[in-house]
C-alpha positions in Angstrom: 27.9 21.8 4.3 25.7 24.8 4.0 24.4 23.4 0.7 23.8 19.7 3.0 21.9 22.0 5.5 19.5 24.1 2.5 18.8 20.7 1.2 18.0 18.6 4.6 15.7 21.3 5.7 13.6 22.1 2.0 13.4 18.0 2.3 11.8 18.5 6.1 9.5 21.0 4.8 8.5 19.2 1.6 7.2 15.9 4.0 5.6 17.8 6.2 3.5 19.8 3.5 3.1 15.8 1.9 5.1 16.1 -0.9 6.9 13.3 -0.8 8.7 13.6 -4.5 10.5 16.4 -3.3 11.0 14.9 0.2 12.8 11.7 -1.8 14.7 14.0 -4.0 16.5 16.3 -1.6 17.2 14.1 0.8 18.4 11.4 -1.8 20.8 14.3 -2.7 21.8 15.2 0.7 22.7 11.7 1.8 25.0 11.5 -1.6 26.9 14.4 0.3 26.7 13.5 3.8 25.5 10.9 6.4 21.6 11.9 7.2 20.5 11.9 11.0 18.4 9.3 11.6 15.1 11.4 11.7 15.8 12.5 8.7 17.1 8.9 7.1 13.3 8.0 8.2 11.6 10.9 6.3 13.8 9.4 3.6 12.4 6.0 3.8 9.0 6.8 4.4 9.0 9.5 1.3 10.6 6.4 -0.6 7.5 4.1 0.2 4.8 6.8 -0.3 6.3 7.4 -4.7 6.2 3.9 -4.7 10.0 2.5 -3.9 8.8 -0.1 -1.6 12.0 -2.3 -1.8 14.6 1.3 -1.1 12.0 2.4 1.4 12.0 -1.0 3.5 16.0 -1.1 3.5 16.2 2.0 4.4 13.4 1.7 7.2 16.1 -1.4 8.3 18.7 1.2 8.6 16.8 3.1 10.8 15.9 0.0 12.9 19.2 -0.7 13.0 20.5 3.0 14.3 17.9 2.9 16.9 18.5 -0.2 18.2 22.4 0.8 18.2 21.3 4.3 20.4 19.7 2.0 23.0 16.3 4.2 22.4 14.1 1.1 23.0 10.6 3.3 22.4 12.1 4.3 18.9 13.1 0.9 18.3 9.8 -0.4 18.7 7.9 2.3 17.1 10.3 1.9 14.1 9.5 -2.3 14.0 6.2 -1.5 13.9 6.3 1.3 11.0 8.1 -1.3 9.2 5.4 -4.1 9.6 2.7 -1.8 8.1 4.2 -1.3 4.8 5.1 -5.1 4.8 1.3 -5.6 6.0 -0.6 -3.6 2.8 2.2 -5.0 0.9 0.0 -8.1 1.5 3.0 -10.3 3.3 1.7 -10.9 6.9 4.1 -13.0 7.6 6.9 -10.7 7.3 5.0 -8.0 8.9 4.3 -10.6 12.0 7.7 -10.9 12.5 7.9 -7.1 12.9 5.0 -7.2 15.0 6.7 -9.9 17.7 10.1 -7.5 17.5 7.8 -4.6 18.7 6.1 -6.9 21.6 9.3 -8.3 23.1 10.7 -5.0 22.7 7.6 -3.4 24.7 7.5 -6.0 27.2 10.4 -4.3 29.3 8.7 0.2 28.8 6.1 1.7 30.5 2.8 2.7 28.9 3.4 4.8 26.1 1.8 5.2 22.4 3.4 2.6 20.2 1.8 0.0 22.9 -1.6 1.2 21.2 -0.5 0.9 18.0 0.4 -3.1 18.5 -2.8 -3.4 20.2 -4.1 -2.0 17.0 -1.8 -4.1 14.9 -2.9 -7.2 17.0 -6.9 -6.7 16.9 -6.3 -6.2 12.8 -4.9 -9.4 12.6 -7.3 -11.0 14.6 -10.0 -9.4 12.4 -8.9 -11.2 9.3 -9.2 -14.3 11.1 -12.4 -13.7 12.0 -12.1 -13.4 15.7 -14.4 -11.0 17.2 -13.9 -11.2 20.6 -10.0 -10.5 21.0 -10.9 -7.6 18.4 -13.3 -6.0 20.7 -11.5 -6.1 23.6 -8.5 -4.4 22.1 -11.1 -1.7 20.6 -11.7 -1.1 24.3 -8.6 -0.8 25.7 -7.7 1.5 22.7 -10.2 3.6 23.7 -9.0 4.3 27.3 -5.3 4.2 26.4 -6.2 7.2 23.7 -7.5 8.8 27.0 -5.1 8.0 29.4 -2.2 9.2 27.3 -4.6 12.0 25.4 -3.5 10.6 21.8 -6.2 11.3 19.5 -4.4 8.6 17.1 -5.5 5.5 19.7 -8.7 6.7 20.3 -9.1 6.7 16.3 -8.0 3.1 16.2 -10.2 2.3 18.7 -13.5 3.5 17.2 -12.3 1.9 13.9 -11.6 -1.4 15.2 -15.0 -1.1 17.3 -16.4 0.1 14.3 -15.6 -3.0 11.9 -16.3 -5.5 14.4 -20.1 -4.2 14.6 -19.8 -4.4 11.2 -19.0 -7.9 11.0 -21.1 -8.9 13.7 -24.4 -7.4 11.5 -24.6 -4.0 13.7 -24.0 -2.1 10.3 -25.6 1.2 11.7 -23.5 1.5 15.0 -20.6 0.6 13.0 -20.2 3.3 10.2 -21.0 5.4 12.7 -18.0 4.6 14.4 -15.9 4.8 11.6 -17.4 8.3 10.6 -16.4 9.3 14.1 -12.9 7.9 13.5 -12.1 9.8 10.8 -12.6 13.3 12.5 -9.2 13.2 13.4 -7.6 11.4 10.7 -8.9 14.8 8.7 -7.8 17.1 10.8 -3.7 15.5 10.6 -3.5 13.7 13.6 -2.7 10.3 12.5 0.5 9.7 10.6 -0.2 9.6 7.0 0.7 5.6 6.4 -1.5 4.9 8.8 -4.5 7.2 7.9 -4.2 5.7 4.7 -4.7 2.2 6.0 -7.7 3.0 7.9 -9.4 4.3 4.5 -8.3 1.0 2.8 -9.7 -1.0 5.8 -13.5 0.6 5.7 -13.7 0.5 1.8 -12.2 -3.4 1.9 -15.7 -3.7 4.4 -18.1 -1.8 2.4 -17.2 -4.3 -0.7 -17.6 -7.2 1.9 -20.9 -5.6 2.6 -21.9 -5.8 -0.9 -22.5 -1.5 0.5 -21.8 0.1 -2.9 -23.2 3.4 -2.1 -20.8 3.7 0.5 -17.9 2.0 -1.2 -18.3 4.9 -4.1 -18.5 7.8 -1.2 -15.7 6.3 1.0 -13.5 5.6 -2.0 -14.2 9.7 -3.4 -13.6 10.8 0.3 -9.9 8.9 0.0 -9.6 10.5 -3.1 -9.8 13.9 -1.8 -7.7 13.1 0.9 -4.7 11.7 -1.4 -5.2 15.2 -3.6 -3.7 16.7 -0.3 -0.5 15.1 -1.4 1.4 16.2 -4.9 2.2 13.6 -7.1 1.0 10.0 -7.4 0.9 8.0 -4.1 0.4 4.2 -3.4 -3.0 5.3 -1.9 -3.8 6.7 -5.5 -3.3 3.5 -7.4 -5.7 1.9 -4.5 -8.4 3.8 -5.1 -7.9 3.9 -8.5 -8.9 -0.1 -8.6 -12.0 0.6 -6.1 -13.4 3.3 -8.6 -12.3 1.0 -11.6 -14.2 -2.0 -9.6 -17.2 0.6 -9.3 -16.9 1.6 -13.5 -17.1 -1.7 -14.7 -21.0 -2.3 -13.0 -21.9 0.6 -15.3 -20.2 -0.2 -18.3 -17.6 1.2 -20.5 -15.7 -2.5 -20.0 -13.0 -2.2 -22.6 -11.6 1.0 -21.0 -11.8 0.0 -17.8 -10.4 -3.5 -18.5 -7.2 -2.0 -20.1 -6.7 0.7 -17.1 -7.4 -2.3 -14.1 -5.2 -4.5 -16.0 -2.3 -1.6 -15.7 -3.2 -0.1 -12.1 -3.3 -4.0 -10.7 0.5 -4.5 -12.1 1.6 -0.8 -11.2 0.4 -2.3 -7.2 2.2 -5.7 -7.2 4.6 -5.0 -4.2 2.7 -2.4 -3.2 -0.2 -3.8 -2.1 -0.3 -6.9 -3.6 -3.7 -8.1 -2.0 -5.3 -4.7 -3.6 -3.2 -5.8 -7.0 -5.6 -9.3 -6.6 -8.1 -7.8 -6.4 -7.9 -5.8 -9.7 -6.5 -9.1 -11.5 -9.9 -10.7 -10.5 -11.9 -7.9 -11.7 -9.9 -8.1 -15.1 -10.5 -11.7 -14.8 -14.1 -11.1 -14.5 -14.5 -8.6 -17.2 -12.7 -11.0 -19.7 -15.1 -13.7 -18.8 -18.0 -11.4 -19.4 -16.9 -10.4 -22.8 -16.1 -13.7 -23.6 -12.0 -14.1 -23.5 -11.8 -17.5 -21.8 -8.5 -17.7 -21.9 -7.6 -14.3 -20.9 -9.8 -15.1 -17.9 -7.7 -17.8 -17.1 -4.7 -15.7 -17.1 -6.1 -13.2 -14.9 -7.3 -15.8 -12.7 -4.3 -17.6 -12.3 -2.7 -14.2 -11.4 -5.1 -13.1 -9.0 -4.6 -16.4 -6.9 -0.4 -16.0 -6.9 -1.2 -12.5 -5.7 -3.3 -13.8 -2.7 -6.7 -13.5 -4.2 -8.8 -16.7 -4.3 -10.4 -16.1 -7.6 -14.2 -17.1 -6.9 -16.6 -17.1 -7.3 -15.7 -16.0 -11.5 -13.5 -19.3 -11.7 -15.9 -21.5 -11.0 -18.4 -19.9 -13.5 -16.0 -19.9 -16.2 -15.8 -23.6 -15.8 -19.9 -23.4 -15.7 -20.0 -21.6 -18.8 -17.7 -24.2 -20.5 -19.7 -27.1 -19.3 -17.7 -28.4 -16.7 -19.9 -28.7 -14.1 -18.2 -30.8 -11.6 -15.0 -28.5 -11.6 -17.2 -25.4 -11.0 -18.9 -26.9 -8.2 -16.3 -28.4 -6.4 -14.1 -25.1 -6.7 -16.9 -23.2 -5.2 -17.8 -25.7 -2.5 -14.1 -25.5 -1.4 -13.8 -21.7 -1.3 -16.7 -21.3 0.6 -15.2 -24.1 3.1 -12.4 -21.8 4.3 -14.7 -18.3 4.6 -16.6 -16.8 7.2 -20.3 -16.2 6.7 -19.5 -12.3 4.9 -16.6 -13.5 3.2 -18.8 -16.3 1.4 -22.1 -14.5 1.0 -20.8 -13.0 -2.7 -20.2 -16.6 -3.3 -23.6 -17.9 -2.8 -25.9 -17.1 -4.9 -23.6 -18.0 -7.8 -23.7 -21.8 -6.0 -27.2 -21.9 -6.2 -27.1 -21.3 -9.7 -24.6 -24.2 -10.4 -26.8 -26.5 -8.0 -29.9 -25.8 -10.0 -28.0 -26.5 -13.6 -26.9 -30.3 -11.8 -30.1 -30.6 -10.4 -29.0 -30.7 -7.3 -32.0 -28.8 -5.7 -31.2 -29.8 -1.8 -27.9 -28.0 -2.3 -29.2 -25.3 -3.8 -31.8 -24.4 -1.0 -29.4 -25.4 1.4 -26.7 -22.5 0.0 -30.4 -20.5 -0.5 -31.1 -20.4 3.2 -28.0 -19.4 4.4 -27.6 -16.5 1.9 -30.9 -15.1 3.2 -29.6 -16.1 6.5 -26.7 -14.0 6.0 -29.1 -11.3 4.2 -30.8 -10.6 7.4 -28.1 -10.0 9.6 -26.2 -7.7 7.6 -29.4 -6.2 5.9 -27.4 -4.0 3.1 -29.3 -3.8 0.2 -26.4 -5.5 -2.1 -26.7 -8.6 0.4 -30.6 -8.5 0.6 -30.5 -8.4 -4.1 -28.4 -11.5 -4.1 -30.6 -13.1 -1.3 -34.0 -12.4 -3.1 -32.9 -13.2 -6.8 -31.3 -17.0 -5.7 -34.5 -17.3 -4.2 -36.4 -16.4 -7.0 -34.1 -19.1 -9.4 -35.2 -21.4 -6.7 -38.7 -20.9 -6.9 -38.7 -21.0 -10.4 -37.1 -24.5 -10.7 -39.8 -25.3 -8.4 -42.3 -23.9 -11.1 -43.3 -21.4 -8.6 -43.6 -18.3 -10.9 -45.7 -16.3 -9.3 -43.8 -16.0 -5.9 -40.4 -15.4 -7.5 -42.1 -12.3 -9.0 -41.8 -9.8 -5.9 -38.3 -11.1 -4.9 -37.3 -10.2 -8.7 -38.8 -7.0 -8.6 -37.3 -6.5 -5.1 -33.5 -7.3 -6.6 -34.1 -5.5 -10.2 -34.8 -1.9 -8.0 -31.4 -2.8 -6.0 -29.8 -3.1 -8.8 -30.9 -0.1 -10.8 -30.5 2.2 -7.7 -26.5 1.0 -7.9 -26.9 1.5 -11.6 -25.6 -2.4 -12.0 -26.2 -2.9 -15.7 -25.0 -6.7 -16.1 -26.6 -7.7 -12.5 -30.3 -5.7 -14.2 -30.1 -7.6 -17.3 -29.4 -10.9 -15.3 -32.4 -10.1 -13.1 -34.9 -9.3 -16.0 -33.1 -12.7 -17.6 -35.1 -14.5 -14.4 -38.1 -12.3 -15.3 -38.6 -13.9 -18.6 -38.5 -17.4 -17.1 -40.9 -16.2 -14.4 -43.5 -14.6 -17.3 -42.7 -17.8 -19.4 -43.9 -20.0 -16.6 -47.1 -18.2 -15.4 -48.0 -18.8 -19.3 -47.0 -15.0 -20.3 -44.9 -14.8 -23.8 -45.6 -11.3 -24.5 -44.3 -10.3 -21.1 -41.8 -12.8 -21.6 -40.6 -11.7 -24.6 -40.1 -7.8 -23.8 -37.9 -9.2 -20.6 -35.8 -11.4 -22.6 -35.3 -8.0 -24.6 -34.5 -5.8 -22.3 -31.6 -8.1 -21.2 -30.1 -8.6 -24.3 -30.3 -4.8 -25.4 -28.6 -4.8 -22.0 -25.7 -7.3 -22.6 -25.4 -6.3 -26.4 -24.5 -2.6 -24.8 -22.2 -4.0 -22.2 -20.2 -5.8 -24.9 -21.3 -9.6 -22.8 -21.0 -12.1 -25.8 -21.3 -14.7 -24.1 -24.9 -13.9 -22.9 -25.9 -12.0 -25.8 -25.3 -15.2 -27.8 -27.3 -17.4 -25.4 -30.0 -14.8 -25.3 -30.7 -15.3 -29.0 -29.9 -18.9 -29.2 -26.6 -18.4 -31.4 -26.6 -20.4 -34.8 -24.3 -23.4 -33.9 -25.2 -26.3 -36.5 -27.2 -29.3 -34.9 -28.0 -27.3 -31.5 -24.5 -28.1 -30.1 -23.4 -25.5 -27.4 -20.3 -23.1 -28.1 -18.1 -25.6 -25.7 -20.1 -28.8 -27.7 -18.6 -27.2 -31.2 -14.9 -26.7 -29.3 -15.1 -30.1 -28.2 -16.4 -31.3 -31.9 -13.4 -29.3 -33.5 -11.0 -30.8 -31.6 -12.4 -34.5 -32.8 -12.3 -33.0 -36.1 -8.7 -31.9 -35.9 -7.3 -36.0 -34.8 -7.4 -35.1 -30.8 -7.6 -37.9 -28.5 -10.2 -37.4 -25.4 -7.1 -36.4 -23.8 -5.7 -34.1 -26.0 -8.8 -32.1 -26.0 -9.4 -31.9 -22.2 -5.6 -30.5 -22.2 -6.6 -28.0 -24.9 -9.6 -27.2 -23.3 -9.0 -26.8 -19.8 -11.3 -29.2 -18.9 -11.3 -33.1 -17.2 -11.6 -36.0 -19.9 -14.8 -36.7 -18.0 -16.3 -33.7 -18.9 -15.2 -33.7 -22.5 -16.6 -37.7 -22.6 -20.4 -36.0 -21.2 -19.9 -33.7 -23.9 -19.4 -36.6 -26.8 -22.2 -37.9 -25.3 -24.5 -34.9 -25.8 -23.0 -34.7 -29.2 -23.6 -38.3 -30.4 -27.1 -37.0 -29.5 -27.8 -34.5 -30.5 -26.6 -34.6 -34.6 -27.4 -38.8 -34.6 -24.2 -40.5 -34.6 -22.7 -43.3 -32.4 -18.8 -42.9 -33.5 -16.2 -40.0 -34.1 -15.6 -40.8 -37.4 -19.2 -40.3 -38.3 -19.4 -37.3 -35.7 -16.2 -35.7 -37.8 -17.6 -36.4 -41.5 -20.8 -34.4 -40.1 -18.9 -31.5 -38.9 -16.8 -31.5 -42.2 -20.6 -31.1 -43.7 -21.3 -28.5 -41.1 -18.9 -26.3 -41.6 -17.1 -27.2 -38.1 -13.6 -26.3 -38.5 -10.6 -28.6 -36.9 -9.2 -27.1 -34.2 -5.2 -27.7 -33.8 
């Protein structure tokens, strides 16, 4: 037993210092020798989620629920139901991690005041923060904060300010509210928080700072969690977090093929992990393919996002934009915007103005205008304020009022370089040339339209590069026109080629239509004998 005794305390040690590989190991090897105490079968499980053995470390956690529960010790109990609905919460199952929740609160119910009430309260105001309920949210900030000083545990009075903290943020006080989730991380760095739940807290504030469109603090929140998993040896489920923020952050300056391969990796290595993180990096691979023109691959990456949690706008619908289908991309976005708050649908908005404008449908596209400005002023973060000023600006120009889009352009463009934003610059100088074109300026114009496509050409952005210098498809048929005429070429019936081209028949009919027009023909046989004399290859 001696050996069972070196072995259980070098595994207490090891957690306690954060190594959590060694933690696993010994006490994996003790409990091959010996039944573990329960504190220690808990170090086991907790080490076991921490190197990434989510499923081992919930069955152990179970065990440990279970032994409790057997002892009669109803606080341990509880505080063990709610240890295990955290894991199962970043995991991205709430449902499961409710169920823990509800164990804790009947279990509660019957004790007298003690910490793990503060930590459901926390719990609790989370969940109603995801729903967007304010109110319950605050409250529970409050009485966190008085609990934490009732019962002098630093821990609550940390949830407190961070709950307080993210409503303000939510409700458009921006500056009151990082400055309550500065304050609450005084004593996550000095060790007074349990780890799991330190680590959630930095998730939380970095999930809000992408909300916020707040990149400058996304980057220095995501470096500060960075340092703080360095504490711990080995790789961590934290470290595969913040390894998709920073990747998120890469791709706006470039380098897309690198980063595309390593968020395509990280987002798998995090399915059961954190699954709603893991969406996250599928939609960024989803938008990275779109930008370098994989369509398909977009799709995928799309599709995968969505069965990981992530609703995958607004880059679906401008896929379907980009392919001509209209309809689709507007009524994907219209309904994603249906089920979000006002933050959680401002990234959406200005990419719905565009789509308006292109179906010149110019009510909808103010109407989408004014409430992204709308939202702009409330939140006032400078990410917000470059996506407010540059849907205006595409509004005003539709309206062939150049000159006034000019300062909002200028406005977004300095935005955008200060968060060194490549594709979002070259986008913006994209609206410039329009602008210049307009006020009767081709020179200016010209050395815009430029500047973007030395931009996109850099970035590795076919797709724009090729609309940028008007790519040499015969006739002056589209990319998705010359798809379409392949596909006629090849024998496909109208249904055929909506299947093959992820698109409704009624979109691939507009696009025969536009066809027929375009190269002078009024049948598909005589629209296949002139792609055969075209060079337009059938597609099968």
């Amino acid at each position: 037993m001696a050996d069972f005794n070196e072995l259980v305390a070098s595994a207490r040690t090891a957690y306690v210092r954060g190594d959590w590989p060694a933690s696993y190991r010994l006490l994996s090897n003790a409990r091959s020798q010996s039944e573990l105490a329960t504190a220690d079968l808990n170090l086991l499980g907790r080490s076991a989620w921490w190197i990434g053995r989510v499923r081992e470390s919930l069955e152990i956690s179970e065990e440990v629920f279970n032994r409790f529960q057997d002892a009669d010790d109803a606080q341990g109990t509880a505080r063990q139901a709610l240890n295990l609905a955290l894991p199962w919460l970043i995991g991205g199952n709430p449902v499961i991690a409710s169920g823990w929740v509800s164990r804790a609160r009947r279990i509660l119910q019957e004790l007298p005041e003690c910490p793990e009430h503060g930590y459901l309260i926390y719990v609790d105001a989370a969940f109603a923060l995801s729903f967007g309920d304010l109110a319950p949210a605050r409250e529970a900030a409050a009485a966190l904060q008085e609990m934490g000083r009732r019962l002098h545990a630093p821990a609550l009075k940390a949830f407190g300010l961070v709950i307080s903290g993210l409503v303000d943020l939510r409700s458009g006080n921006t500056v009151s509210g990082f400055a309550q989730l500065d304050e609450a991380m005084l004593p996550v760095l000095a060790g007074q928080l349990p780890p799991e739940w330190a680590g959630d807290i930095y998730c939380n504030v970095i999930h809000a700072c992408h909300e916020l469109a707040d990149l400058h603090r996304m980057r220095a929140w995501t470096q500060a969690t960075e340092r703080w998993c360095e504490q711990f040896p080995g790789e961590v489920v934290f470290s595969g977090i913040c390894r998709i923020h920073r990747l998120q952050l890469l791709s706006l300056e470039g380098g897309w093929e690198s980063v595309e391969h390593a968020i395509e990796q990280s987002g798998a290595e995090l399915v059961g992990r954190s699954n709603w993180v893991a969406g996250e990096a599928f939609y960024q691979l989803g938008e990275l393919r779109r930008l370098r023109g994989n369509a398909k691959g977009a799709r995928s990456a799309y599709d995968r996002a969505r069965e990981l949690g992530t609703e995958p706008q607004p880059g679906e619908s401008l896929l379907q934009q980009a392919a001509g289908d209209h309809d689709a991309a507007w009524a994907g976005l219209c309904a994603a915007l249906a089920g979000r708050d006002r933050l959680a649908g401002a990234r959406l908005l200005e990419s719905g103005v565009g789509i308006a404008l292109e179906l010149g449908q110019l009510q909808d596209a103010e109407r989408l205008c004014m409430q992204l400005e709308e939202t702009a002023e409330v939140f006032a973060t400078g990410g917000i304020r470059a996506w407010a000023g540059r849907a205006r600006a595409a509004v005003l120009i539709a309206a062939s009022r150049y000159a006034e889009a000019l300062p909002l352009l200028q406005g977004a463009a300095r935005e955008y370089a200060g968060l060194h934003s490549r594709h979002e610059t070259a986008k913006t100088y994209e609206l410039f040339a329009q602008a210049h074109r307009g006020l009767g300026q081709p020179e200016i114009a010209a050395a815009d339209e430029a500047t973007a496509l030395a931009i996109y050409r850099e970035l590795g952005a076919l797709p724009d590069a090729r609309r940028l210098t008007g790519a040499t498809n015969p006739g002056g048929l589209t990319s998705r026109e010359v798809e379409v005429l392949a596909c006629i070429v090849g024998g496909s019936t109208t249904k055929d080629t909506a299947e093959a081209l992820f698109i409704s028949q009624k979109t691939v009919g507009r696009h025969l239509a536009n066809i027929f027009t375009k190269i002078g023909v009024s049948s598909r046989t005589a629209a296949a004998a002139w792609a055969h004399e075209h060079g337009v290859q059938a597609r099968r």
